[in-house]
Structure formats: C-alpha cells, structure tokens
N, C-alpha and C positions, 0 to 999 in steps of 0.2 A: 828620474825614477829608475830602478834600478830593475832591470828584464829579468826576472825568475818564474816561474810557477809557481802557481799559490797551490797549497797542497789541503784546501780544502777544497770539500765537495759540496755541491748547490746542495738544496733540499732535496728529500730523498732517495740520497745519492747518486743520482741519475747527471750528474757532471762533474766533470774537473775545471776548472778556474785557471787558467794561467794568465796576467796581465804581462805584455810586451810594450817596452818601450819603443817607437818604428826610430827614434831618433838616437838610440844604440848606435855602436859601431858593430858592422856588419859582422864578424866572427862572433863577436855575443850575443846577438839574435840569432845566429845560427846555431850556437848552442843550445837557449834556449828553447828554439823551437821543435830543435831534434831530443831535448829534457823531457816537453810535452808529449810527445808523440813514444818516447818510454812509459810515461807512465801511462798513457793511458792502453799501449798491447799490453802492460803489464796487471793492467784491470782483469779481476775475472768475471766482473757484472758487468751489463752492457750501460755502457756512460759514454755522454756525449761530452765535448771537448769544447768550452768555451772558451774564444779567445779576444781580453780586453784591450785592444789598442791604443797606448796612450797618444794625444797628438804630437805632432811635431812641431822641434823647436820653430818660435818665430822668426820666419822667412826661409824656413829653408828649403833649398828646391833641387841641389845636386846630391848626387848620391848614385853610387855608395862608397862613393871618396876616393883616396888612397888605397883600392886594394889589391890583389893579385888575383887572374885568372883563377887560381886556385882554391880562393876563398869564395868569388864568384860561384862556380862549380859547386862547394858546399853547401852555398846557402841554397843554389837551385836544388840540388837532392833531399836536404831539409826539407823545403816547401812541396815537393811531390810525395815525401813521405807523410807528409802530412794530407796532403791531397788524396791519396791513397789508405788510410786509415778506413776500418770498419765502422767505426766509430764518427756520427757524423759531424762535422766539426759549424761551430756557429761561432761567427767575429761581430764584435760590438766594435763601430769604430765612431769616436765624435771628433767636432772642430775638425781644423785644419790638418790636414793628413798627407804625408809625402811620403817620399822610399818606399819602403819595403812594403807599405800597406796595401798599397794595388795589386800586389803578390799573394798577400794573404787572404784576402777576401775574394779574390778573385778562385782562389785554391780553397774555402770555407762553401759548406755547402748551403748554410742560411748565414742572411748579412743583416745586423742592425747598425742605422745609423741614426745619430741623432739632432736634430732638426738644425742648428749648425756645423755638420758635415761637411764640408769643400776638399776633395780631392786635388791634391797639387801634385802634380804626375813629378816625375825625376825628368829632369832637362840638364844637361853639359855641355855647357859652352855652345846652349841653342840646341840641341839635339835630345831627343827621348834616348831615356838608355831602352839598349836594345837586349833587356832581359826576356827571361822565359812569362811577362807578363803581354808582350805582342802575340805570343802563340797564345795564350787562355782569350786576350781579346777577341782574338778574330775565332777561338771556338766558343767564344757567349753571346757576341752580338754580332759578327759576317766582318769580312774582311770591308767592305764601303765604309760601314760606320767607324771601324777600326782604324781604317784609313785616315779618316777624316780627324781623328782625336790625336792619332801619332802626328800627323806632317801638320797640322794646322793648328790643333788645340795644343795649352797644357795644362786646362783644370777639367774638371769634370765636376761641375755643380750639382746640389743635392738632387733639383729635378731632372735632373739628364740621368743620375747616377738612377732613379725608380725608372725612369722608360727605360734605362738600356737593358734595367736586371741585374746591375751591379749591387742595387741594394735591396733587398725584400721587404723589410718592415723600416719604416720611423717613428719613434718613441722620444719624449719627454724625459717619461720613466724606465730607465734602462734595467733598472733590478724588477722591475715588476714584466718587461717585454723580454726578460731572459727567463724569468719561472714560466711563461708562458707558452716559450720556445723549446728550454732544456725538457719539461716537466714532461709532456705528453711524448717529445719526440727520444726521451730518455728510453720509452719502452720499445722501441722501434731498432736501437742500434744494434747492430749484428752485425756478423757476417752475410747473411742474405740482401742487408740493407747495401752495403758495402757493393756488392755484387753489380746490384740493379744501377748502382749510380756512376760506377765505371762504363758499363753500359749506355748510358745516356750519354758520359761522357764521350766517347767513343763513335758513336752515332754520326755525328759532326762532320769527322773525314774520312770512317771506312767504307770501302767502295759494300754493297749490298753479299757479294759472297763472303768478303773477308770477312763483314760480320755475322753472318748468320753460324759461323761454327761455333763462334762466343755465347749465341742466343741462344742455339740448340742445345749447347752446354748446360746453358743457366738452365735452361725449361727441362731437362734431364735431373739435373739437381732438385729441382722443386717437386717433380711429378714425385723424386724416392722421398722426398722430405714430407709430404703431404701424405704419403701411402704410410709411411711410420710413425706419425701421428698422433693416429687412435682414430675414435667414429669421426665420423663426415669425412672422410676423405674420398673423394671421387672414385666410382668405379668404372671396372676397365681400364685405366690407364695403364700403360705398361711405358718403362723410360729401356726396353730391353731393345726396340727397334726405331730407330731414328732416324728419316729419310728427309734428303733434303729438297728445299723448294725449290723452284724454278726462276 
C-alpha cells in the first residue's frame, strides 16, 4: 500500500483521512506523516486528523532497518509534530501491527482498534528499539508496567492494549466507530483543545511549580476568552492579577 494522504475529508468535514502504511520504509512514513500534519495547520476549520494504519507485512518484527541517526531524528520530530497538532488526532489501527505503529498511537489522542489487533513491538537482534515510544510508555502507563513490556514482553495483545489505555474503542465497524469519533469531536478541535491536552500531557513529569506557570497561563487565556464571548460569561473575573499557589 502506498503511504499518502488521502485528501478527502470525512463527513462534514470535520476530518482529514490519511492511510499509512507502518510497513513503509521509514523516510516515507516520515514524509508522510509531516504531509498530514501540513495539511491539516493549513486547515482553516477545525478538523480532526484521522490516521488509518495499514498492518504490517507478515512477520515482521525489526525495524526500522537500515537507517541513519538522521532519519531516526526525522521521523521522531514528524511524530511529535504530530503529537503537537491542535487538531486532535485519532488512529485506526487493525491486525498485526509493528514499527512505527506504537509511535503513532501512542502520539494519537483517541485510538481504534479492531478486534484482531496484536501489537508486535520492534525487537533487534532480541532488544526493543529504544525510540521515543519508551518515553510516551512510561508517560501513559508508569514506568513498572513499562518496564515489564520493554525487557520482558514483545506483543502487547488486544486486552492488554484496553487496560493499559493504549486503545480506547474496539470496533468491527471501523467507518461507522470513526463517524462516531471524528463527528462530535470534529466540533471540539481548536486551539484551546490543543492547549488542555499538552497539559495533561505534561502533568506526568512536571514537578507542581513548573507546572502551575503553564496552568495559570491557560486559565488566564480562558478567563479573557470567556469575558469576550458575549452573555454568560462569568462575572468578576479578571485574568489582570495572577497570584500563585502555594
């Protein structure tokens, strides 16, 4: 299957569609995925970012092959620019899945999978590759469980992948669990959306002061956003004096 973006939009048009192949050679998923992530800052409605993962070839389990630090590097800044997006991103991923996929979902802020799902992690010559998907582990489900899936496991089965939180929904029906997913959260994506989920993100490993400048930030932004509005916005607020907690 050939990695592009599909440059239709879902119903509504409240998504972009891009289908990835994870069994690409890593500079052409990196293109790709930095194609998607143009097109969709270069949205001026707010649309959310669907991305279909094809499975991976049968058996495969190393990766990402032959490449150079350099290419490594690209595809990690791809993936956090993607991570990074206002726009909230949702990955459908079925069957047998390796490489790249535990990057993107893990980097995807809703996850579908579908009922034969099997994550096949990347292993070389016996080892997990040690991409920037150890760091989102051990910030979605604690370093123990993290632990336990690097040095011991290397699949991560469909019910392992719902208790960890790896996957949020499982669907049959994959076009009917993404109108259901894009459609409502179509009206949501913003930049405010953006905001709150770096924040979450975040939360994870900032010590309490370093975050609260972030927070107080945000809740400054919201108090002028809600005051310009129009009716119902809360009275009294003022975002003019900011004092921090204890």
């Amino acid at each position: 299957m050939k990695t592009e973006p599909d440059r239709t939009l879902l119903p509504d048009g409240v998504a972009i569609l891009a289908r990835l192949d994870g069994g690409s050679p890593l500079p052409e998923l990196t293109a790709a995925v930095n194609t998607v992530c143009e097109q969709a800052e270069e949205q001026s409605e707010r649309t959310a970012v669907v991305l279909r993962i094809a499975p991976s070839p049968s058996g495969a389990r190393e990766w990402p092959g032959d490449v150079s630090i350099h290419e490594v590097n690209r595809w990690e800044r791809a993936v956090r620019r993607l991570e990074r997006l206002d726009n909230v991103t949702i990955a459908v991923a079925q069957g047998t899945c390796g490489g790249p996929v535990l990057d993107l979902l893990l980097a995807a802020a809703f996850r579908i999978g579908t009922p034969d799902l099997n994550l096949v992690l990347p292993v070389n010559d016996g080892h997990f590759w040690p991409g920037m998907a150890l760091y989102r582990l051990v910030q979605h489900i604690g370093p123990a469980r993290a632990r336990r899936i690097v040095l011991w496991d290397s699949d991560i089965p469909l019910p392992d992948a719902i208790e960890l939180g790896i996957v949020d929904e499982v669907s049959n029906d994959v076009a009917e669990a993404l109108r259901n997913a894009a459609v409502p959260r179509g009206r949501l994506f913003d930049r405010e959306t953006g905001i709150r989920r770096r924040l979450l993100a975040e939360a994870a490993s900032a010590e309490y002061q370093d975050a609260l400048g972030a927070h107080l930030a945000a809740c400054d932004r919201e108090l002028r956003r809600l005051r310009n509005s129009g009716p119902g916005t809360p009275a009294g607020t003022s975002a003019g004096h900011v004092e921090a907690a204890g």
